[in-house]
Structure formats: C-alpha cells, structure tokens
C-alpha positions as CSV (number, residue, x, y, z in Angstrom):
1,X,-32.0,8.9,3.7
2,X,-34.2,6.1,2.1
3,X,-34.6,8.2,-1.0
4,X,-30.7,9.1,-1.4
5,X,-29.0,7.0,-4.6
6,X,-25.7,5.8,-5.1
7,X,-24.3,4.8,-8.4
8,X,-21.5,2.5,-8.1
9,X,-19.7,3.3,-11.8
10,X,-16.4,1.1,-10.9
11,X,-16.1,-2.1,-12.9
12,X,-16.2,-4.3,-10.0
13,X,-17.5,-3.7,-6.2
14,X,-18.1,-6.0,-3.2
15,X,-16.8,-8.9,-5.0
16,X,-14.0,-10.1,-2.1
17,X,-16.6,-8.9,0.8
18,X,-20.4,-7.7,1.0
19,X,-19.6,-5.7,3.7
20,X,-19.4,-2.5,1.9
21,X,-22.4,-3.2,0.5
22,X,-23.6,-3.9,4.4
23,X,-22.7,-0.5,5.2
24,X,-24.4,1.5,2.5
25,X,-27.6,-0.6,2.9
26,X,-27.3,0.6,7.1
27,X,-27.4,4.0,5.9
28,X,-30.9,3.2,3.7
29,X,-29.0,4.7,0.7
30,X,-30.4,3.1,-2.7
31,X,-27.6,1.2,-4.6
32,X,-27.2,0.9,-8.5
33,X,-24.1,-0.6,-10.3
34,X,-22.2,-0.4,-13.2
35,X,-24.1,-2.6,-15.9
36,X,-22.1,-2.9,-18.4
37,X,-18.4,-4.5,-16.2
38,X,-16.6,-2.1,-17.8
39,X,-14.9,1.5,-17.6
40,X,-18.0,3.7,-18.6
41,X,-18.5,5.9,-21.8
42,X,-19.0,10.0,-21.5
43,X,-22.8,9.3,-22.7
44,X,-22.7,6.6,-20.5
45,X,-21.6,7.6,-17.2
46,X,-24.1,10.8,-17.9
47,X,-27.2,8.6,-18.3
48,X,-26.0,6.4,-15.4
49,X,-25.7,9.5,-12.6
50,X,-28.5,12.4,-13.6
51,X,-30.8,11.5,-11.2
52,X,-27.9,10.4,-8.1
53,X,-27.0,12.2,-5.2
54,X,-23.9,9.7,-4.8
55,X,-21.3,8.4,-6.6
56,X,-18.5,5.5,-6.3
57,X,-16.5,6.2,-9.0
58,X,-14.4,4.1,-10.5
59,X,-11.9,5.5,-13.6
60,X,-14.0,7.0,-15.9
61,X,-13.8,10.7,-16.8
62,X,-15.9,13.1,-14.9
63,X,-15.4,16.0,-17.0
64,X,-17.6,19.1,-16.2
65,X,-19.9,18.4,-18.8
66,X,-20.5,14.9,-17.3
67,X,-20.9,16.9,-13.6
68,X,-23.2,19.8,-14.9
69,X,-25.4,17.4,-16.0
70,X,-25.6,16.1,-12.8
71,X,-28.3,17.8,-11.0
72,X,-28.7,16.5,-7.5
73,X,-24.8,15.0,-7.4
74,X,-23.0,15.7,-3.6
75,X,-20.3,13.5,-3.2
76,X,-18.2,12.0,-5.7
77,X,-15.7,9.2,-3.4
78,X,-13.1,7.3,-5.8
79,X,-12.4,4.0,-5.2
80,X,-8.8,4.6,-5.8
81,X,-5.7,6.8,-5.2
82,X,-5.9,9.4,-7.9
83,X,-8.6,11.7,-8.6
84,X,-6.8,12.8,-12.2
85,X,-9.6,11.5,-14.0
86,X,-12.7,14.3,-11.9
87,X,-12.8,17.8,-13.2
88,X,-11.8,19.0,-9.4
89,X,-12.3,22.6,-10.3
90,X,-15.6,22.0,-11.6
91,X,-16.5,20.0,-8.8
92,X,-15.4,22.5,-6.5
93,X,-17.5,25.3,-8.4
94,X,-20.4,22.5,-8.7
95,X,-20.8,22.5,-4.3
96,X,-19.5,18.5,-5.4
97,X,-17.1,16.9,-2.6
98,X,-14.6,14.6,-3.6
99,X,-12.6,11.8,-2.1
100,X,-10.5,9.4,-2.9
101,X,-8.2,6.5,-1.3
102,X,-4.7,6.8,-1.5
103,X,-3.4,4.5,0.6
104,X,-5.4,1.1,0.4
105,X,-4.1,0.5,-3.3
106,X,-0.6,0.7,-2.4
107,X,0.6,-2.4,-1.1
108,X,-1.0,-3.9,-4.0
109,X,-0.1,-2.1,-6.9
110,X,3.7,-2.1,-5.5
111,X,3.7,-6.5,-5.6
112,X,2.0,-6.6,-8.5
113,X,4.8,-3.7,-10.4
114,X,7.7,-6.8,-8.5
115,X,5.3,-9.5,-9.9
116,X,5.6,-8.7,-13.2
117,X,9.1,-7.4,-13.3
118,X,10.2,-11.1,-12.1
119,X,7.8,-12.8,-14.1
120,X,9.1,-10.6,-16.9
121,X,13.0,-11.1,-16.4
122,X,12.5,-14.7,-15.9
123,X,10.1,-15.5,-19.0
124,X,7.2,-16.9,-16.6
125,X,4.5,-16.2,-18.7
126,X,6.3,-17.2,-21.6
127,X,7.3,-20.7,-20.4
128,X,3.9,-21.3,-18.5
129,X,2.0,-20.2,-22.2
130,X,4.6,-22.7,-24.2
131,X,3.6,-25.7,-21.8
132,X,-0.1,-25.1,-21.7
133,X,0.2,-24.9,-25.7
134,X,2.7,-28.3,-25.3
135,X,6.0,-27.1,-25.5
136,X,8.8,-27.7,-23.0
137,X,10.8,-25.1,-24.3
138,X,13.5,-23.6,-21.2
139,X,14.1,-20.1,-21.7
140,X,16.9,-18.3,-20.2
141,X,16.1,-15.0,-18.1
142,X,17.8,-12.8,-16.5
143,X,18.0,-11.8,-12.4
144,X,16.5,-9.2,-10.6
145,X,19.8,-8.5,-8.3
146,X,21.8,-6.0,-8.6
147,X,19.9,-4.5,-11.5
148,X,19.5,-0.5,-11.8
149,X,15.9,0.1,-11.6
150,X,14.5,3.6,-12.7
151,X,11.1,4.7,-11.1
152,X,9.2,7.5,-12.7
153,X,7.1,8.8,-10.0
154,X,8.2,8.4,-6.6
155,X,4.4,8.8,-4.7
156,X,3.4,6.4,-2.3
157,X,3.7,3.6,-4.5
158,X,6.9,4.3,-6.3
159,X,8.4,4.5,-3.0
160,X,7.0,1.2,-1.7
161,X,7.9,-0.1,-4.9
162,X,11.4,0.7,-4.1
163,X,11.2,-1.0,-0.9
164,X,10.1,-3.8,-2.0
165,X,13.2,-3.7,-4.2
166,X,15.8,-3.5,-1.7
167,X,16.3,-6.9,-0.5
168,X,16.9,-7.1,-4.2
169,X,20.5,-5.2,-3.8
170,X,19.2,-3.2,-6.6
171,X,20.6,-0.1,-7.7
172,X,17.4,2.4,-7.5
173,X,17.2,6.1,-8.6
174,X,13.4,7.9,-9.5
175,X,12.4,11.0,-11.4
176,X,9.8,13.2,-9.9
177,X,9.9,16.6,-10.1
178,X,7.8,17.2,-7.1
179,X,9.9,15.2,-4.8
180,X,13.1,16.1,-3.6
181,X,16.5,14.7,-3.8
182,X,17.7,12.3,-1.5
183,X,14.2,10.4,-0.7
184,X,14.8,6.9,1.3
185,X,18.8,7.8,1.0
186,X,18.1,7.6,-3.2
187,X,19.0,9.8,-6.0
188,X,16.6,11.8,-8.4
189,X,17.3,11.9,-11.7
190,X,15.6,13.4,-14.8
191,X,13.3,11.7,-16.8
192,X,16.1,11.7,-19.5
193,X,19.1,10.5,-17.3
194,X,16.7,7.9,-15.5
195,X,15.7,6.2,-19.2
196,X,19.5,6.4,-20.1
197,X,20.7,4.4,-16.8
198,X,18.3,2.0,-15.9
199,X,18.1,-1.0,-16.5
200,X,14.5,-1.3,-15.5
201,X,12.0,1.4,-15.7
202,X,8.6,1.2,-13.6
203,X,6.0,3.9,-14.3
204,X,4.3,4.7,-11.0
205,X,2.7,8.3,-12.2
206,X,-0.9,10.1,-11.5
207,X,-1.5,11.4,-15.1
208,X,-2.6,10.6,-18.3
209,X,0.0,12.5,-20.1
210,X,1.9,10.8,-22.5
211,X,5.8,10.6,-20.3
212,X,7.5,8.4,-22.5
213,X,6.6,8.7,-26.0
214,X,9.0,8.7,-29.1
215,X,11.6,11.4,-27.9
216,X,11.3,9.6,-24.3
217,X,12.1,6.1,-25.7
218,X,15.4,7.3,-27.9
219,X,16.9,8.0,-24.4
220,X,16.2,4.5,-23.2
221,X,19.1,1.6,-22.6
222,X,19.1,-1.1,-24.9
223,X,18.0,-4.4,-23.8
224,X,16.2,-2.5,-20.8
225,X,12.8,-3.9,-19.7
226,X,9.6,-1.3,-19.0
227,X,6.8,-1.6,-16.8
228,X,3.5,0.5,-16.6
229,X,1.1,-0.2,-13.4
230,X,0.0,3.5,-13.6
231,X,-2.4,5.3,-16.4
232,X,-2.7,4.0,-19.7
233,X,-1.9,6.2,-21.9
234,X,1.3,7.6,-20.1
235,X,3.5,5.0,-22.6
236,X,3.0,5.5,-26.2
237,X,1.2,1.9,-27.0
238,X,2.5,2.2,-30.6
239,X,6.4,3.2,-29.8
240,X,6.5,0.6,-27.6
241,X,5.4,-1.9,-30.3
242,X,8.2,-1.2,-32.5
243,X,10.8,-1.1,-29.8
244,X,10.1,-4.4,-28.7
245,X,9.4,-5.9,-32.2
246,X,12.8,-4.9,-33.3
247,X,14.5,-5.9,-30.3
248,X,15.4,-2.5,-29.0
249,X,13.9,-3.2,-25.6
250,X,13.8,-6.9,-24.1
251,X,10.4,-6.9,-22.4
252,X,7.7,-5.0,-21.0
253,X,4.4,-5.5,-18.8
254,X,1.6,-3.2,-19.0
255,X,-1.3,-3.2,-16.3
256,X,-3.2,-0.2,-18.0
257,X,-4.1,1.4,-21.2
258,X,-5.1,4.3,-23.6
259,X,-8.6,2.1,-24.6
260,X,-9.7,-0.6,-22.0
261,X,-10.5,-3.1,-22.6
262,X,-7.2,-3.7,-24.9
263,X,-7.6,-5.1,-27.9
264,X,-4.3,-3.7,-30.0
265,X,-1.2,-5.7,-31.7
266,X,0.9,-6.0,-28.4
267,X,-1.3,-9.2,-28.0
268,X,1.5,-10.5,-31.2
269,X,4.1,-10.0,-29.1
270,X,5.6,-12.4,-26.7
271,X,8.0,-10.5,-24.7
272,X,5.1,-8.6,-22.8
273,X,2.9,-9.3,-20.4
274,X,-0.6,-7.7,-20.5
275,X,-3.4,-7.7,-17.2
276,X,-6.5,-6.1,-17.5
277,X,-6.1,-3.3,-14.9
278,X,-5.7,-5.1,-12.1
279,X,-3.4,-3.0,-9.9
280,X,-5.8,-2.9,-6.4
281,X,-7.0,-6.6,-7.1
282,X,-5.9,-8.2,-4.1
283,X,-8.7,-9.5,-1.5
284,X,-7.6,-7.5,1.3
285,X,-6.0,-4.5,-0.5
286,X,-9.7,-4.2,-2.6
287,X,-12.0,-5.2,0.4
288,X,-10.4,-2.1,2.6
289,X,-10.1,0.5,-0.6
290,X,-14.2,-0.4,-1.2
291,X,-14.6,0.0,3.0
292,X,-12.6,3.4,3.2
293,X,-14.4,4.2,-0.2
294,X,-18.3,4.0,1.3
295,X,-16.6,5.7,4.6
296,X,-15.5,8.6,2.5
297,X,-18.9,8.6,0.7
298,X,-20.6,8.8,4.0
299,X,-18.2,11.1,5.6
300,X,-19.3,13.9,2.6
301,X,-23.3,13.1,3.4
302,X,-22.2,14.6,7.0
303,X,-25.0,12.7,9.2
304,X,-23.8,9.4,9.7
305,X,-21.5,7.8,12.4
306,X,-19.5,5.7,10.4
307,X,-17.8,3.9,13.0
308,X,-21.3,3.1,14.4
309,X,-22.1,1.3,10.7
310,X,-19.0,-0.8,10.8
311,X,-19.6,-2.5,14.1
C-alpha cells in the first residue's frame, strides 16, 4: 500500500492525539494535509485530491465536478456526522465509498449548544469582554429553568441536547418532520408553532438550506434567544442582524456560517456570541471522531485489520 495517498482536507487533524496519524502511517499509506488551515475552495480541494486514492474530508463541498476530476479517488471518510456537503449520488455512480461519523461529535456539539445558551442568558461573554477592556459593569441575565426551549432537528444531537436540558426543568418541544411525535415523552411541533412558543430556539439540522430566514423570523417570540451549532447558512446572517440590532430578539450564538472564516457586521453586535466552528473541539470527542474517521477510511480499502492497527 506504500504508494496509496491520503489527503487530509479538514482544517485541523491529529492535534489532541498522533495516534490517528499512528494508524495511517501502519497501513504505509502516504499522508498530505490541508495547507492552507482552512475550509477548502472548489479549485482548491480539486488541485489538492487529483492524484489521491484517499480522502479525510473535512466540510468542504465535494460536488461531482470536484469527484469527476478525481481520477484514482476510492474512499471518501468524513470526519464528522453529516455527509450533506458529498455529492452521494455521484459518488455512488463514481464506484466512490463514503463514510462518515455520526456519533463521536455528539456529546460535544450538545455541551457546547448548553454552553452557549448559559453563557448567552447570563451575559458571560459580555461581562468577561467588559473586564478584560476595564469595565466592571454587572449585567443582569436571565435563567435557564423552566424556560421553553424549541429544537429544530431532533437527530442525535438535538435529542442529546434535550437531555442535557432536563435537569434544567425546561419546557422542551422540537420540529422535525422526519421524527415522530412523542420522542423522549416530547411534543413535535412545526417549524412555525416551535418559533412562536419558544423561548429558546437551538438549530441542530443536517442541511444547508436556509430554515429560518425572513418569513421564519416574523413567527419568532419577542425577546427569545437563538442558537445555531449546525450549518451555516441555515439562519439568514443578515435577518438575524436586524432582529437583534433592533431589539426584536435578545441574543444569539452562532458556531457556523454561510462564509468561514466570518468576517460580517455581527462582530458590531454585543448580544451574540460567535466561535469559529468549533462544535467536535473537545480532546476526547475529536481524538475518537479522527480514530473512527482513519478506521472508516481503512474499513473502505478492504485489506486491513483495523483492530490489529490500534493495538
């Protein structure tokens, strides 16, 4: 396998542990990374995989021109839950495998969505800014008990996130219309009704369809705070602006968006809270999604014991 390639396109890999890195170099498999530290451009991501037979893919679009002009590409493995961003069908028609992850993010992703929402209703990052910048300024927040908390997208995140919630004694509904009613003894709701009753809204989807955009954010409560740890692009960036200049919404957090890295006017704002995509970045969570990732990989190559590599 000496002359097999691997092109690692995520943004980050091996950082928390080199063992991933152990197992791919056991294989003999040739490694290259990402070289620019950031989610790749089409022209990009081409240049980067034409002459692999591997790829660790990070977020990046794999659209079928990006996989037709790779020649001698296998296996595609995400290093991640979703797989929205890989032209499946044209992977499929390509002789491409493809895996993904699904469950190493999850923990992670879930604290991080409870993170923020206390951080947020609490003014943490507010506060901590003022006294860095030396200001004792106390702000007054609100509490996380007993509020009504909306999830859009009740996967395997959305319903951890609701678990998490529970010693909260909050009030929880979700909107998913692939899920059925009555999930973890909870009630579905449309979109429409969830934005209208909650009081907190946490986006947990697999898409980059725009869910709540301008007709989407009329049927939200005033005051309410919103919170997107799923696909950028899946809140209207500019909407959101204007409802939480004016006052129409109280806060939000966003982990993700449409262009990455973010460089737009929600920085002016200080009743937000903005990370850098950072959903899977906890040491354990991200060492086990990399593991599972170079498993998968090897897994779709078909002659290596895997178990054998990790001992």
């Amino acid at each position: 396998m000496a002359d097999n390639k691997v092109m690692i396109s995520t943004t980050t890999f091996g950082g928390c542990d080199k063992k991933p890195f152990d197992i791919l170099r056991d294989a003999g498999l040739s490694v290259t990374l990402n070289p620019f530290g950031r989610t790749l451009k089409e022209i990009e991501i081409k240049g980067l995989i034409k002459d692999v037979d591997f790829l660790i893919a990070g977020t990046e679009a794999l659209s079928r021109d990006v996989l037709e002009s790779a020649k001698k590409l296998k296996v595609i493995s995400r290093c991640g839950g979703g797989t929205d961003n890989v032209d499946l069908k044209a992977a499929k028609e390509l002789g491409i495998k493809v895996f993904n992850t699904p469950d190493a993010p999850v923990i992670a992703v879930a604290e991080l969505s409870i993170g923020l929402i206390l951080s947020l209703l609490r003014k943490v990052s507010r506060m901590n800014a003022a006294i860095q910048n030396g200001k004792w300024e106390k702000l007054m927040g609100n509490l996380l008990y007993k509020k009504r908390v909306g999830i859009k997208g009740f996967g395997r995140i959305g319903k951890k996130v609701a678990e998490l919630l529970m010693p909260f004694s909050c009030e929880i509904a979700y909107a998913d219309p692939f899920v059925e009613d009555g999930q973890l003894g909870l009630r579905r709701l449309s979109l429409e009704e969830l934005l209208g009753w909650a009081d907190i809204v946490s986006v947990h989807v697999s898409t980059n369809e725009t869910l709540i955009g301008k007709n989407e954010f009329k049927f939200m409560k005033k005051g309410a705070w919103l919170i997107n740890v799923s696909r950028g692009g899946v809140v209207d960036e500019a909407i959101l602006y204007d409802y939480l200049k004016n006052g129409a919404l109280s806060g939000a957090a966003l982990d993700v968006f449409t262009e990455e890295p973010y460089t737009g006017p929600l920085k002016e704002l200080d009743n937000i809270i903005l990370t850098p995509h950072i959903g899977s970045y906890a040491k354990e969570a991200r060492t086990k999604m990399e593991i599972e990732t170079v498993e998968n990989l090897l897994k779709g190559l078909g002659d290596c014991d895997i178990q054998e590599l990790r001992n």
